[in-house]
C-alpha positions in Angstrom: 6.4 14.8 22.8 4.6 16.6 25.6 2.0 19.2 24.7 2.9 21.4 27.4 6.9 21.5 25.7 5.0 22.1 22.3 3.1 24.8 23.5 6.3 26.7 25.1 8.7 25.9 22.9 7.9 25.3 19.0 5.3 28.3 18.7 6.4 28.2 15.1 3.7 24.9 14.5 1.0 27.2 15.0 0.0 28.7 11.9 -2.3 28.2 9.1 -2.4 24.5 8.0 -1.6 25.2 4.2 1.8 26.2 5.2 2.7 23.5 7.3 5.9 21.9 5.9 8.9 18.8 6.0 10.0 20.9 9.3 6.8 21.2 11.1 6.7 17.3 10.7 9.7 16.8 11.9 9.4 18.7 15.0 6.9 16.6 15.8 8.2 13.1 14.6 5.5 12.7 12.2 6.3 11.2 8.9 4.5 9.6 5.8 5.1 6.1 4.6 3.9 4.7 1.2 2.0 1.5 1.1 1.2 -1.2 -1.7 -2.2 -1.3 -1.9 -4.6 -4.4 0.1 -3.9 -7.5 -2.6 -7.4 -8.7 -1.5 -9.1 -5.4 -3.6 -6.3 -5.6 -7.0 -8.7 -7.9 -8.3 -12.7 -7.9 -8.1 -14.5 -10.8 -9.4 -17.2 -10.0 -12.7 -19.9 -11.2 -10.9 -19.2 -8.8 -7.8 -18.8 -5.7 -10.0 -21.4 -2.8 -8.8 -24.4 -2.1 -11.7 -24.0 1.8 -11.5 -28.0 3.1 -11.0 -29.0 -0.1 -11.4 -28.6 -0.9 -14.7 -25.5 -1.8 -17.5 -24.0 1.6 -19.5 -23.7 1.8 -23.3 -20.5 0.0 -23.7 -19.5 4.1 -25.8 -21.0 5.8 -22.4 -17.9 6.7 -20.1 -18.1 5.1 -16.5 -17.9 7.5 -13.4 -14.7 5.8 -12.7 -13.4 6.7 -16.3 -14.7 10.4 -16.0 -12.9 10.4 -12.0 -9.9 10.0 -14.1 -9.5 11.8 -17.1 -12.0 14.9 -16.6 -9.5 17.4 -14.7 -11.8 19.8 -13.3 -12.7 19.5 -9.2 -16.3 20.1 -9.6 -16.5 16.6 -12.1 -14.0 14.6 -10.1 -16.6 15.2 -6.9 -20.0 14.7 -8.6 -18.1 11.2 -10.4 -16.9 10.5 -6.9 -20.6 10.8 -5.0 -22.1 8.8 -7.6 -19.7 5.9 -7.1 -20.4 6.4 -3.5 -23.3 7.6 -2.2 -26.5 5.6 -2.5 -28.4 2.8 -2.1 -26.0 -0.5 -2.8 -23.0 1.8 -2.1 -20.8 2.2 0.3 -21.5 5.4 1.7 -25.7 7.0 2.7 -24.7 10.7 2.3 -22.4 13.4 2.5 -21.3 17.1 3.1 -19.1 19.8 3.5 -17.1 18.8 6.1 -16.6 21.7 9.1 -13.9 24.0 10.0 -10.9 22.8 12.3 -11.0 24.1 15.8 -8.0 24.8 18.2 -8.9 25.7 21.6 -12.6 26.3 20.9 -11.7 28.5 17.9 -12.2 27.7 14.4 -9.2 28.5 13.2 -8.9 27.0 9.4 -11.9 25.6 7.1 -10.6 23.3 4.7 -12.4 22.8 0.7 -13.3 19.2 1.6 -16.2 16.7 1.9 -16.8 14.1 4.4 -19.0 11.2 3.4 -20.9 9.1 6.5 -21.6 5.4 6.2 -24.8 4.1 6.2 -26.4 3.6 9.6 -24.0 5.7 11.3 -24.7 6.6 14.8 -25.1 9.8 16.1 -21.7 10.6 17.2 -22.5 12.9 20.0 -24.5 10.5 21.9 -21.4 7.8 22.3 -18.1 9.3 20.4 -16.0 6.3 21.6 -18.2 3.8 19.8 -18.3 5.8 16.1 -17.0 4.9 13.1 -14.4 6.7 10.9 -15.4 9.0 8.6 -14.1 9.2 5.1 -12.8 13.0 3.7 -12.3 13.8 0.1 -10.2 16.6 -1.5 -9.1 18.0 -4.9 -5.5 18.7 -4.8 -6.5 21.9 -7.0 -7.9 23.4 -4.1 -5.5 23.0 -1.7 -2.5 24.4 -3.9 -4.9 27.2 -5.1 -5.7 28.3 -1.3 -2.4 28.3 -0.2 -1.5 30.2 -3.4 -3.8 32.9 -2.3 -2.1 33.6 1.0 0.8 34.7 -0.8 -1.2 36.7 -3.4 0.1 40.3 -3.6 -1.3 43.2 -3.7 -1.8 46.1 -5.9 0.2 49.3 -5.2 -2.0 52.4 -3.3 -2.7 53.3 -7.6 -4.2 49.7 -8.4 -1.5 48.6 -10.1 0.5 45.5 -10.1 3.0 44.6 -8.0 5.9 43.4 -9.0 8.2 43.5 -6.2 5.3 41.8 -4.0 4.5 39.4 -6.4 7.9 38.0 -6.5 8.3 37.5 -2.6 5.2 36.4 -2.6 6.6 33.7 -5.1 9.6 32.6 -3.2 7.5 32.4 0.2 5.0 30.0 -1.8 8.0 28.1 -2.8 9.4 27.7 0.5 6.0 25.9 1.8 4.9 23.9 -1.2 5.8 20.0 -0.6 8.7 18.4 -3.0 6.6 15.9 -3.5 2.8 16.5 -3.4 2.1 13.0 -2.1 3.6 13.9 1.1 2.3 17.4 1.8 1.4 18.0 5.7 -2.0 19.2 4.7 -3.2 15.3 4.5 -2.3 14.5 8.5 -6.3 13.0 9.0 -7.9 9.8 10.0 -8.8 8.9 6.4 -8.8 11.3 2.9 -9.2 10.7 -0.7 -7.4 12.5 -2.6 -7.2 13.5 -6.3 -5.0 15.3 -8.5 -5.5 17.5 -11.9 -2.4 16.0 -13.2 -2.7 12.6 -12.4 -5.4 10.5 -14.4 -4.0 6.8 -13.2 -4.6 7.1 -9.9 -6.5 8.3 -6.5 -5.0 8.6 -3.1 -6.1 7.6 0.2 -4.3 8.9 3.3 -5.1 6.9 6.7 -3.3 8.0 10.1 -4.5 7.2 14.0 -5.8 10.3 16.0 -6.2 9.1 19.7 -8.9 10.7 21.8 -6.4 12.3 24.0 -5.0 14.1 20.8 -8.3 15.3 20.0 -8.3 16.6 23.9 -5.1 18.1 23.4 -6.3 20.3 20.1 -9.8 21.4 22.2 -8.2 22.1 25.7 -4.1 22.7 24.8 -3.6 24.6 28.3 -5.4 21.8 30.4 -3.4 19.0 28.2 -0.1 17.2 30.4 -0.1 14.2 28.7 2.7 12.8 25.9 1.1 13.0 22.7 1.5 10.5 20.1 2.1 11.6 16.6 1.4 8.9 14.3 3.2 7.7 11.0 0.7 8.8 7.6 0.3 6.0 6.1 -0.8 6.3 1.9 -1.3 4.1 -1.0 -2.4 4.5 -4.7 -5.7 3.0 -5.9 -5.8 2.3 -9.8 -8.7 3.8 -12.1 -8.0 0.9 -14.6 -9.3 -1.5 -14.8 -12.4 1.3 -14.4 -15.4 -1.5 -14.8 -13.8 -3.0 -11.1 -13.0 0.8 -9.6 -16.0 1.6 -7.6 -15.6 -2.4 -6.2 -11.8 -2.0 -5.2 -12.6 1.2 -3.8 -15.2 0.2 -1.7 -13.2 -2.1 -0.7 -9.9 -0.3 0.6 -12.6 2.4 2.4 -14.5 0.1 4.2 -11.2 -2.4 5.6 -9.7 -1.8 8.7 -7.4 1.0 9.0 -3.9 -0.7 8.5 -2.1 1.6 11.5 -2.1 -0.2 14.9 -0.8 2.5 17.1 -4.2 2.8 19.0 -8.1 1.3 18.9 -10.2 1.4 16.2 -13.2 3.0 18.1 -10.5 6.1 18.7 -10.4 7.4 15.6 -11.5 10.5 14.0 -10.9 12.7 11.4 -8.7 15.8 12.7 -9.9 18.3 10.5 -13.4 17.6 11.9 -12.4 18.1 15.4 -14.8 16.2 18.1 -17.3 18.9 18.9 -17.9 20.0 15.9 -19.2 16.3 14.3 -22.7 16.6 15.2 -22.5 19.9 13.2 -22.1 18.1 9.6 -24.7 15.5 9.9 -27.4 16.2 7.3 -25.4 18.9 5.5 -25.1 17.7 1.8 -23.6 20.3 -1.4 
């Protein structure tokens, strides 16, 4: 679709991104499609399981993994989720609270989420083309409670509750929250992890192409003529169990090539980091 006919004629995508919906998708042609997860990472050999700070747990001590799963609150699932991550022999040198989206210069939204940067990662404002993807993480919980507090109402000129407000408050939450929370428009990015309260058998991770020209399009909309290409969402489910081989399957599916093919790999970006702001989150850790 062209920018420009965006711009003029569907004003009504351009509002907060926690009440982005089926519709807003659809204007676009953007849609999410589930995939089974790599075969290659089901199953991780013993002898190339990861020894958590170097050394074996109690066989009665809980594994990060096992915590990732069954603890519900946000705060646990992210320290469990660094620790499998971050550090020497993992993955992943360091993370941070990743920066607010920009639209035309502005920041506009700033999402509860954390970006983690591989080790060895460039400086992304010296050569952006040439950068690797980053890796987001959010807790479900945050997202539903944020966009539950746009609709919050408020008290009467006395203090008191408000009924009346409450309820239409209620029914306008309804109207925005997903039918299925697998598929909510918040998760359109280059690569998220994603974890849920309610769900202790599996993590989420989200993985979409965002071409250069669509991060041009999101920092200059006026200047921007071209077509823009919205790509499908691809998302898969990740197992905790077995937990002993989690951190290794993980690893695994966050380090493969991204499985979209719609543009290069050095083109992608996250697109709720936006491509001025990257150099901004380097060094910022919570």
């Amino acid at each position: 679709m062209l920018w420009n006919n965006i711009m003029q004629t569907s004003r009504e995508l351009f509002v907060n991104p926690l009440l982005w919906t089926s519709h807003h998708m659809n204007l676009v042609g953007c849609q999410f499609v589930e995939n089974a997860i790599n075969p290659s990472t089901e199953s991780i050999p013993d002898q190339e399981k990861i020894k958590i700070q170097g050394h074996q747990r109690s066989i009665n001590t809980p594994t990060d993994a096992e915590l990732l799963a069954i603890k519900p609150l946000a705060t646990v699932k992210h320290r469990c989720l660094v620790d499998i991550l971050v550090g020497q022999g993992r993955p992943f040198a360091r993370y941070g609270k990743g920066p607010e989206f920009f639209f035309a210069g502005i920041p506009v939204h700033q999402p509860c989420y954390t970006v983690f940067h591989r080790h060895a990662q460039p400086q992304l404002h010296e050569n952006v083309s040439s950068a690797p993807s980053l890796i987001g993480y959010i807790h479900y919980g945050h997202v539903k409670g944020d966009r539950s507090r746009i609709f919050e109402a408020r008290p009467d000129p006395r203090g008191r509750g408000n009924r009346i407000g409450a309820e239409i408050g209620k029914n306008r939450l309804a109207r925005v929250t997903p039918k299925q929370w697998t598929e909510d428009p918040y998760f359109i990015c280059s690569r998220l992890l994603v974890t849920n309260m309610t769900d202790h058998e599996c993590i989420y991770l989200y993985e979409t192409e965002i071409t250069a020209e669509f991060l041009r399009a999101l920092d200059e909309p006026k200047a921007a003529t071209d077509d823009i290409e919205w790509s499908v969402v691809r998302w898969r489910r990740l197992s905790f169990k077995p937990y002993d081989t989690f951190a290794d399957r993980l690893a695994a599916e966050l380090m493969a090539p991204n499985t979209g093919s719609s543009c290069c790999e050095n083109k992608r970006l996250s697109i709720m980091i936006g491509r001025r702001e990257l150099d901004d989150s380097v060094g910022q850790e919570e």
